[in-house]
N, C-alpha and C positions, 0 to 999 in steps of 0.2 A: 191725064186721067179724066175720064167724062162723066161729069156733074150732075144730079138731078138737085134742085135747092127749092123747096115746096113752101112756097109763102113767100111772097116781094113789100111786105110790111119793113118794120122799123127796120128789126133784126137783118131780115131778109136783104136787102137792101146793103149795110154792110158788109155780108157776110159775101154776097155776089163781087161786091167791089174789092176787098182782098184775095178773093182769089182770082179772078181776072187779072187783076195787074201783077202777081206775081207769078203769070205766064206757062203755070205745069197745068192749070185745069180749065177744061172747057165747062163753060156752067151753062146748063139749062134752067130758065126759072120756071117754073107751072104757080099762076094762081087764076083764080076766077076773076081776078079783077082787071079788065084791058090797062087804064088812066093808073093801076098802081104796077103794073109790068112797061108801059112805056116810058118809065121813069126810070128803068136800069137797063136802057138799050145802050148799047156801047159796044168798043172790039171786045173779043173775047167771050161776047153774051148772047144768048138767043134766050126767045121769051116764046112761050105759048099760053094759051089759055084755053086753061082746063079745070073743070069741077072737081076739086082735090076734096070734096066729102063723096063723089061717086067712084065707089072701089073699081068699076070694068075702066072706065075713062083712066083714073090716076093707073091702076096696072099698065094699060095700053102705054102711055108716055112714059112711065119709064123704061121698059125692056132697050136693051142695047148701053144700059149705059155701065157704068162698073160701082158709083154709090151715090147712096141718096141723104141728102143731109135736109133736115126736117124741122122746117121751122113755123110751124101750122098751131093751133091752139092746142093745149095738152089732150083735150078727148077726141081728136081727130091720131093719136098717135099710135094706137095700136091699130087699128085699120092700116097706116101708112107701112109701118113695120111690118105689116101681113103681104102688103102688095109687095115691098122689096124683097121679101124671099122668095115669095113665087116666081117676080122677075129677073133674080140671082144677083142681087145687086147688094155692096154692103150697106152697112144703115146707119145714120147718126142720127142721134135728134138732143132738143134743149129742156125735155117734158121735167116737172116735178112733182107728175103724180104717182106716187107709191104703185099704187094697182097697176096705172099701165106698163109700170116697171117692169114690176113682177110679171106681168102677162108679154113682154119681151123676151124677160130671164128667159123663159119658157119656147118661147119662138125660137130662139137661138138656140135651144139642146137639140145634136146634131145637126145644126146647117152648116151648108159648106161655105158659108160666106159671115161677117163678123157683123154684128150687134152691139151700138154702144151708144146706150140712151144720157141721158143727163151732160150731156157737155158744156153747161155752161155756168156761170156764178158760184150759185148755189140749190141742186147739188151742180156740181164741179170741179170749178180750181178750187175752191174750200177745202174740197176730200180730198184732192190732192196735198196740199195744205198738211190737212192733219193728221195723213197716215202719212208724209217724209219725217214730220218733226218725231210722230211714235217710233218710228223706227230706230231712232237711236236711244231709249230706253231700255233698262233689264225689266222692268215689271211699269206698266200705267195703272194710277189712279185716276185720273181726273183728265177729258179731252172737252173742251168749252170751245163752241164753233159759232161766229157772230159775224150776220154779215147785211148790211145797210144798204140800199141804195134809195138816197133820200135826193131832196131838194137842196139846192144849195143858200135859198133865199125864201126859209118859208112863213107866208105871209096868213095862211086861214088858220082856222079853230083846230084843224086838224096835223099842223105842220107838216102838210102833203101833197107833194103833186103827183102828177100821173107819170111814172118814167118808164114804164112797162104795161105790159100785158095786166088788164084789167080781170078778165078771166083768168089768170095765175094768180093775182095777188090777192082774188076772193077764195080760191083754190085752195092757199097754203090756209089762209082764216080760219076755214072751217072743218078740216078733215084732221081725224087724230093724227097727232104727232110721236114719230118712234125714237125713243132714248132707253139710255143702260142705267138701272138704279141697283146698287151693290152687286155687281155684275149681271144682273139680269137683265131680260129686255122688257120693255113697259109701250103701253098706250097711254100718252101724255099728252092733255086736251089743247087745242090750240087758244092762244091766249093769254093763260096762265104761266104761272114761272115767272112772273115780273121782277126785274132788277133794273140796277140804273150804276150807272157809270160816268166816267167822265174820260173821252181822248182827246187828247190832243190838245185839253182846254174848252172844248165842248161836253157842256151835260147830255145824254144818252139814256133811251130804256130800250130794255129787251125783253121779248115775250116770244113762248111757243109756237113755232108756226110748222105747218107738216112741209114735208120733203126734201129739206135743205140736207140732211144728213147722207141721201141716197144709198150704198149698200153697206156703208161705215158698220150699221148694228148689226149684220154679216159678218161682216169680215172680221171687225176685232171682237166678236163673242169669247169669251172666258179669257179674253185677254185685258179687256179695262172694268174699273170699278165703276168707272161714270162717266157715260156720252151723253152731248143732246145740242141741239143747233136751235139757238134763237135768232129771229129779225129785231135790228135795229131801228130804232125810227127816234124822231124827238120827245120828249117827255109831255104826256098827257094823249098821244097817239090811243094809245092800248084799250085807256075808257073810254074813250067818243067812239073807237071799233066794236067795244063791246058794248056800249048804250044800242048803236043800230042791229046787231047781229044776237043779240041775245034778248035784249029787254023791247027790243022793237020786233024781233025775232023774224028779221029779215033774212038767216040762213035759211030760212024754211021759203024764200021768195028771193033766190040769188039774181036772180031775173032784173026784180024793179031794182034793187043795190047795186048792179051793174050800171042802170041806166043812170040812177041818182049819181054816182061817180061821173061816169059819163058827162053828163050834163055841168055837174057845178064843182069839180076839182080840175083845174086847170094844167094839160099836159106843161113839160118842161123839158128842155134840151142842156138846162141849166142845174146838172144835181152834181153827185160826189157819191163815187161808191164805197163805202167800207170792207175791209176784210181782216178780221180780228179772231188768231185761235190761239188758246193755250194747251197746253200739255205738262199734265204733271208726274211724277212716279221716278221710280227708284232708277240710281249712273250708281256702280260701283257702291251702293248701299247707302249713298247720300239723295235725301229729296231735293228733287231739283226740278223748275217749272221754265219751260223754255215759251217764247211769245212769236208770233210772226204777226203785226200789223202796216197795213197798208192805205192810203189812199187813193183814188187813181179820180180824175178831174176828168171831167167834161174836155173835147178840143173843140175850142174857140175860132177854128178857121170859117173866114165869112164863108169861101166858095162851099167848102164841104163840111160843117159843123154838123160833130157827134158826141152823142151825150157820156157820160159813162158806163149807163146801162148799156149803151149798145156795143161801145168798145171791149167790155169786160166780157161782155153775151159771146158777142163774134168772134173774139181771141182765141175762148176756148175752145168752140166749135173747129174755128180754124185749125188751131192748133194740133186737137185732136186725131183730124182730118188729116192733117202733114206728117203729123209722128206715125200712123198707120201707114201711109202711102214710104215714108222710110223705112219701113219695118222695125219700127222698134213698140209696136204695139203685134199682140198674137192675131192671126189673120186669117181667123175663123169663133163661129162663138159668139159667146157672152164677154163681153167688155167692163170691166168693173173704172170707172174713173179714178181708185186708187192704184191701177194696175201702171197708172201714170208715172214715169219718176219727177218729181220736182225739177231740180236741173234739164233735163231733157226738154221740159215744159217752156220753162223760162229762157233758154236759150234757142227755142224755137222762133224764128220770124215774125210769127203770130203770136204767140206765147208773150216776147219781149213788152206787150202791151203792160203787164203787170209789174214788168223788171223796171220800167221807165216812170214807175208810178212812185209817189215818195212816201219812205217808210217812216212811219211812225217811232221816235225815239223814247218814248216814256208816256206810261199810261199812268193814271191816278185810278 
């Protein structure tokens, strides 16, 4: 199967290397950057460089190939999805912004080739996650969808380092968040909603953040009393984000917040990701709350060490990418991340990244 893979960044980067070496797909990378495409030359790889925000140039490189898996910063992602249909190509991508979503849904009503944005984390394996567990219920109350990927040794004020995309993680900050309140659906600000918890023996807060949920408040409308997906982080995160983003009122200047990150929160290869959902509601007329948590670690190998974010990011992607190319995903269209089965996921190649990761046996 022939590869287009748009961005040779962190993500990028892994995502080129599993499937190169598992020998079914030819990858081509496109980024603008020569010094970060000669760092994934290898068999199996070709590299070009091309201006992936100029829509004639990115068109031109892909035709001929069969899909495009799209790991570019989220407002480059409906442009990218516009070129893959024109050039008949299917389309993945990792975006978690709501709009460019919805402006995919949309791309994909009658094309002849498939569409399937959010493939990674969160939205994700998460949605996947919490539409397996719903499905074994007679009626849902209650789906709580939590999902971390923190430092694993944090040392500043902020107990943060940088384990991803800078531009996503100001992204989810500041854009409303969509959750179900007595079965309805709501616009719920980012931020708010604080709780705190304890896994594993670690204290924990969670706060609103937009797009982890992905088409979840679709798809189970009139079927649960209450959705909604927070980010984890460590206790005290929430107000030092909301001292700069509200009372500094640096949303309104995402620009200089990015550089400030940038500049004095120090990247890490060294984090831990969390993946914590419950589901509650009626078995045979008894309440009953079923839990799926997880940790998945950083690999520590010196030649090729990768963090957790990027193992969990790249899984899915991959993952996704595999179960399509089996046909066990539909092979035109809009792709919903729920249309996922659990199992199928998990015992995928790629997938296994999360079966190998060690489950959590009791929450406080």
């Amino acid at each position: 199967m022939r590869i287009v893979l748009l961005g040779a960044g962190h993500i990028g980067h892994t995502v080129t290397r599993l499937l190169a070496d598992s020998g079914d797909y030819q990858v081509t990378v496109l980024d603008r950057d020569p010094a970060a495409l000669a760092r994934l030359a290898g068999p199996g790889v070709q590299t070009q460089v091309v201006d992936t925000a100029e829509p004639r140039a990115l068109l031109d490189a892909l035709r001929g190939h069969d899909a495009v898996l799209n790991a570019l910063p989220y407002h480059l992602a409906v442009q990218a999805a516009t070129c893959a249909r024109e050039a008949g190509c299917h389309y993945f991508d990792l975006t978690e912004d709501v709009a460019a979503t919805q402006a995919i849904q949309q791309l994909a009503e009658g094309a002849r080739t498939a569409f399937m944005p959010q493939c990674g984390l969160a939205p994700g394996f998460i949605g996947i996650v919490a539409h397996h567990l719903a499905q074994g219920f007679d009626s849902l109350h209650e789906i709580k969808m939590r999902v971390g990927a923190l430092p694993a040794f944090p040392t500043n004020a902020l107990k943060y380092n940088l384990t991803w995309s800078v531009d996503g993680l100001i992204n989810e900050y500041c854009h409303p968040c969509e959750a179900i309140r007595d079965g309805r659906p709501i616009a719920a600000l980012p931020l708010e909603g604080l709780e705190h918890f304890s896994l594993d023996g670690t204290e924990y807060e969670a706060f609103n953040t937009s797009g982890g949920l992905g088409t979840l408040c679709e798809t189970l409308a009139g079927r649960v009393q209450s959705l909604d997906y927070k980010s984890v982080r460590y206790p005290g995160h929430r107000d030092l984000m909301k001292l700069l983003l509200e009372e500094l009122q640096l949303k309104h200047d995402t620009g200089t917040l990015k550089d400030i990150l940038r500049k004095s929160i120090p990247s890490t290869m060294q984090d831990v990701v969390l993946v914590f959902v419950t589901v509650s509601g009626l078995k045979k007329g008894v309440l009953v709350q079923e839990v799926f948590a997880r940790k998945i670690f950083a690999d520590r190998d010196e030649a090729h060490p990768l963090s957790a974010i990027q193992i969990t990011t790249a899984a899915g992607l991959c993952a996704a990418l595999d179960l399509f190319r089996e046909g066990k995903l539909p092979q035109r269209g809009f792709i919903r991340q729920e249309q996922v089965a659990l199992p199928d996921f998990l015992a995928n190649r790629f997938g296994r990244a999360y079966q190998q990761s060690r489950q959590v046996e009791s929450i406080g």
